[in-house]
N, C-alpha and C positions, 0 to 999 in steps of 0.2 A: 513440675513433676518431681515426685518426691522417688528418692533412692533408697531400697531398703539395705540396710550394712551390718559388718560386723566392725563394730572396735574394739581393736586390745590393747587394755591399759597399761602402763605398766607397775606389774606387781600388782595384778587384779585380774580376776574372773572378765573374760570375754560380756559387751554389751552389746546386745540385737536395739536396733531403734532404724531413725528416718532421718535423711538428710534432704533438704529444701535443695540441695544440687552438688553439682561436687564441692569441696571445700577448697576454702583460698587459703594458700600457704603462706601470703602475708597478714591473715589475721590473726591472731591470739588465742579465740576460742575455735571450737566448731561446735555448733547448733547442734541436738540430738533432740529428735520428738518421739516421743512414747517410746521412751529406755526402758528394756528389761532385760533378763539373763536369756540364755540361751534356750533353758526348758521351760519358758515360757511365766517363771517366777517375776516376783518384784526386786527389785534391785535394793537390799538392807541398808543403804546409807542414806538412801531415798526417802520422803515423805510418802504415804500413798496416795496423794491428789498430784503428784508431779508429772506434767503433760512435755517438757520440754527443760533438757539442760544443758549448760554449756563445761563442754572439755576442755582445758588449759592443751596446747598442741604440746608442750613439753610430757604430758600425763600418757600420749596417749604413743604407742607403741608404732599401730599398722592401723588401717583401717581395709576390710576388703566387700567390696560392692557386688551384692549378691546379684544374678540375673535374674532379666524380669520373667515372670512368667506369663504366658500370653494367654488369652481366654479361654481358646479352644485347647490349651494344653491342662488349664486348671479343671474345664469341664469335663475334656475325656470322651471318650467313646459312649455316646450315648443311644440304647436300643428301642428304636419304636413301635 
């Protein structure tokens, strides 16, 4: 199950992406699938085919893990 998050770098613009699960504090990187900024741009340092990168932990600031939202909240009140 994938986590959708925010990271913030340090001394850089916040990155919206996807974590494969929470991250482990004894690894080096942490995995980020389909990076982009906040308002929904491509992230400038980035290639545009880039589907997944890795964050050096020293780079990265905070990470904070958005809740999920559940089906019937995304769909909403609907009239028949």
């Amino acid at each position: 199950m994938r986590l959708s998050v925010v990271i913030q770098l340090v001394d850089e613009e916040p990155i919206v992406g996807e974590l494969e699960g929470m991250p482990d504090p004894s690894s080096l990187f942490v995995t980020v699938h389909a990076p982009k900024r906040r308002d929904g741009r491509a992230v400038e340092y980035l290639d545009s085919d880039v589907d997944k990168v890795l964050f050096a932990w020293h780079r990265i600031s905070h990470i904070q893990i958005l809740p999920e939202v559940g089906l019937e909240k995304a769909i909403g009140f609907v009239r028949e």
